[in-house]
C-alpha positions as CSV (number, residue, x, y, z in Angstrom):
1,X,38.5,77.7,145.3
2,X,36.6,79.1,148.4
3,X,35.7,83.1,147.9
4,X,37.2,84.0,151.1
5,X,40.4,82.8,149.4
6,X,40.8,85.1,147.0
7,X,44.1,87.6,146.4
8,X,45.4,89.5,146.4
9,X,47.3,88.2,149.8
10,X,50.4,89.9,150.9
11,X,54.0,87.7,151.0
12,X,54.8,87.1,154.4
13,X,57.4,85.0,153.9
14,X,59.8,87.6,156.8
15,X,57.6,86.7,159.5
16,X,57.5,83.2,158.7
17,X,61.4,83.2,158.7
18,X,61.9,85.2,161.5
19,X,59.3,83.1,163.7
20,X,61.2,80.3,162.3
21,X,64.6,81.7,164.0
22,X,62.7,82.7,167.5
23,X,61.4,79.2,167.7
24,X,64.6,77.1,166.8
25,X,66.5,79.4,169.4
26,X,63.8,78.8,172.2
27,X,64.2,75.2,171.6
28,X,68.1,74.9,171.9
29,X,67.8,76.4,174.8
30,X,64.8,73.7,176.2
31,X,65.2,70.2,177.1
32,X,63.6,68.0,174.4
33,X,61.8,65.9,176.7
34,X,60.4,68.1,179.1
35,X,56.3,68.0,178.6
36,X,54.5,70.9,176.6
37,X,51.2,72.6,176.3
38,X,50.1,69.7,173.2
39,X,50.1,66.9,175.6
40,X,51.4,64.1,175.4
41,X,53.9,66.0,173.2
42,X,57.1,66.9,174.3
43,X,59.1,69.7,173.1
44,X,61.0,67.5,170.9
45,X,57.4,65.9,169.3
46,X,56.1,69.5,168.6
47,X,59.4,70.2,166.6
48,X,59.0,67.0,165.1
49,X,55.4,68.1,164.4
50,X,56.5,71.4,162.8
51,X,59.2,69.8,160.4
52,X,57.1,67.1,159.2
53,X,54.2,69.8,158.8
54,X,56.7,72.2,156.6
55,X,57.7,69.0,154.9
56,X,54.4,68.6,153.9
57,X,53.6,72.4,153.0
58,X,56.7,71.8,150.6
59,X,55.4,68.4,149.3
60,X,51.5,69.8,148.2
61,X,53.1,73.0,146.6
62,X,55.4,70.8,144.8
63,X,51.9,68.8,143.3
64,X,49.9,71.3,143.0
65,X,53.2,72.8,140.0
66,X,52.8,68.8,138.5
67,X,48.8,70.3,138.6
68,X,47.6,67.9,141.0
69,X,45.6,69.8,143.4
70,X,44.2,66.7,145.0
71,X,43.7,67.1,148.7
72,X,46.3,65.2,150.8
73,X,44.3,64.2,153.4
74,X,40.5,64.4,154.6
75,X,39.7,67.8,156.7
76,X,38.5,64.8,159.5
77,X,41.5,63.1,159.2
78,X,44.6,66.5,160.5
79,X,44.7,65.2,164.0
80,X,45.5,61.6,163.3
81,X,47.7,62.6,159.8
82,X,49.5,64.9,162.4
83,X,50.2,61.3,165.4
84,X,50.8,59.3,162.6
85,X,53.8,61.8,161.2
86,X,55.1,62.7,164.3
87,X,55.4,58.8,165.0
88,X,56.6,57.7,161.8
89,X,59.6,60.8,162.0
90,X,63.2,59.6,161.9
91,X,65.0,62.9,160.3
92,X,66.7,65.3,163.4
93,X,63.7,67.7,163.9
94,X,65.3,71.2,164.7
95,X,67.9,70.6,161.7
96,X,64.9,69.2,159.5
97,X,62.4,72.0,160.5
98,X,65.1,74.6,159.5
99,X,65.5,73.1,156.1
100,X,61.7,72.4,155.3
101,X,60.7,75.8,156.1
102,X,63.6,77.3,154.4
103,X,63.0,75.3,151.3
104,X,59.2,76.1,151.7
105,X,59.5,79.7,151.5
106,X,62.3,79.4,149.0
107,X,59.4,77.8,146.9
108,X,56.2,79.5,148.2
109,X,57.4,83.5,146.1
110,X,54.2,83.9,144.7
111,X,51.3,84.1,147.2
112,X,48.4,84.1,144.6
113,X,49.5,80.7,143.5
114,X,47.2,78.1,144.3
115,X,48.9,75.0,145.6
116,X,46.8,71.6,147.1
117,X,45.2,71.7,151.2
118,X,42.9,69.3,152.8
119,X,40.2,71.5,152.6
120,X,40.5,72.2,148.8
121,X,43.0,74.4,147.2
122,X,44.7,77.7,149.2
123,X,46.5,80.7,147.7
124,X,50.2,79.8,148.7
125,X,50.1,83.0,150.8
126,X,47.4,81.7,153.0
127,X,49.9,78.2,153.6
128,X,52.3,80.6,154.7
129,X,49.7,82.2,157.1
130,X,49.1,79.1,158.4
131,X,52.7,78.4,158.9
132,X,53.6,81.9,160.9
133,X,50.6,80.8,163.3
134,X,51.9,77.1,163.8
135,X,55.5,78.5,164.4
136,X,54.2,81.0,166.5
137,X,51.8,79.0,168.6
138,X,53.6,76.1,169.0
139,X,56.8,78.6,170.2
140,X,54.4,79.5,173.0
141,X,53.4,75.9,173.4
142,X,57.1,75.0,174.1
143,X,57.6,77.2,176.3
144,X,56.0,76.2,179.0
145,X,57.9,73.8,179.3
146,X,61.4,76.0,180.6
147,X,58.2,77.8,182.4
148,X,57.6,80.6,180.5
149,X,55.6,81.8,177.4
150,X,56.1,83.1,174.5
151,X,54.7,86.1,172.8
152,X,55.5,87.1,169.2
153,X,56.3,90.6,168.0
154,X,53.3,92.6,166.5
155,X,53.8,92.9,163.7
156,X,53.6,88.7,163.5
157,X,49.7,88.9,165.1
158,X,49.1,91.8,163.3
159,X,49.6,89.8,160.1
160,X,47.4,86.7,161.5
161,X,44.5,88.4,162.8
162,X,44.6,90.5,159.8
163,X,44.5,87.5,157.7
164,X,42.0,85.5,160.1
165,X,39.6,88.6,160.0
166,X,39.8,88.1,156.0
167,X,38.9,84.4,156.1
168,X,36.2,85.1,158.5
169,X,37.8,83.5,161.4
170,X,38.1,86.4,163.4
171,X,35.2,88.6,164.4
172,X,36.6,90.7,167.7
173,X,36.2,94.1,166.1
174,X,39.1,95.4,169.1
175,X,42.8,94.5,168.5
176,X,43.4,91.2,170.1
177,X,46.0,90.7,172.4
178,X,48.1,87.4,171.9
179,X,46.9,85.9,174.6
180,X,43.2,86.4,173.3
181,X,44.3,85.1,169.7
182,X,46.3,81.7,171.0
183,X,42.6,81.0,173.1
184,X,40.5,81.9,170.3
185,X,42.6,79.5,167.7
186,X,42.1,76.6,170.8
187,X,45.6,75.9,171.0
């Protein structure tokens, strides 16, 4: 496993949960078709991205238990394993995203255990990193499209540039804003 990956890292599973209930709340409120930020996607696709992503998270930590840490996916191939879920989707996504992250954090209690990631195997505390950030980016990605954006609470990009500055990903030595985080990640 990568050096930058070791623990301990902290359980974040709160933020994950409460992003979880800002986004599903923005959404109810949006219609699913109007366009978003992830173009072509509408709001309804990046939901449907989100649950099938969660689904996934919830799928690897499962393997990685059975031992299987195999990737499940090439690092090359996210962008095209993300169209090809989206498309292939039939579940409802806001009902499906609620259950796969709840079932994912349900799962993910220890955040030193090592579960499977395309890019070779991850502390289950930095999958639940990388959930907060897609729940909270994509929140701001939807949106735009009831023309507004979306800003989570501190303590949320507290907790990802904290992490980011950990894995090397973030260098800024100031406090970012959120604005300066969502263009830095190049969402």
């Amino acid at each position: 496993m990568d050096a930058r990956f070791a623990g301990p890292w902290p359980d974040i599973r709160p933020l994950v949960a409460a992003e979880l209930d800002a986004y599903l709340a923005a959404v109810a409120a949006i219609d699913p078709a109007l366009p978003t930020r992830c173009a072509p996607w509408t709001v309804r696709d990046v939901t449907t991205h989100l649950a099938a992503t969660f689904e996934r998270f919830v799928a690897m930590l499962s393997q990685g238990r059975r031992g299987d840490l195999t990737p499940p996916f090439a690092p090359e191939d996210m962008d095209a394993e993300n169209l090809r879920a989206v498309r292939a989707y039939t579940r409802d996504p806001e009902a499906a995203l609620r259950e796969e992250c709840e079932r994912f954090l349900a799962l993910a209690s220890d955040p030193d255990e090592v579960m499977p990631h395309q890019r070779g195997p991850i502390p289950v505390g930095v999958q639940q990193l990388f959930g907060l950030g897609d729940l909270a980016v994509h929140h701001d990605d939807v949106a735009v499209a009831a023309g507004r954006s979306y800003a989570p609470p501190p303590e949320v990009v507290s907790a990802l540039v904290a992490s980011y500055r950990r894995l090397g990903w973030w260098d800024d030595a100031d406090p970012p804003e959120w604005r300066s985080f969502v263009s830095e990640r190049g969402t």
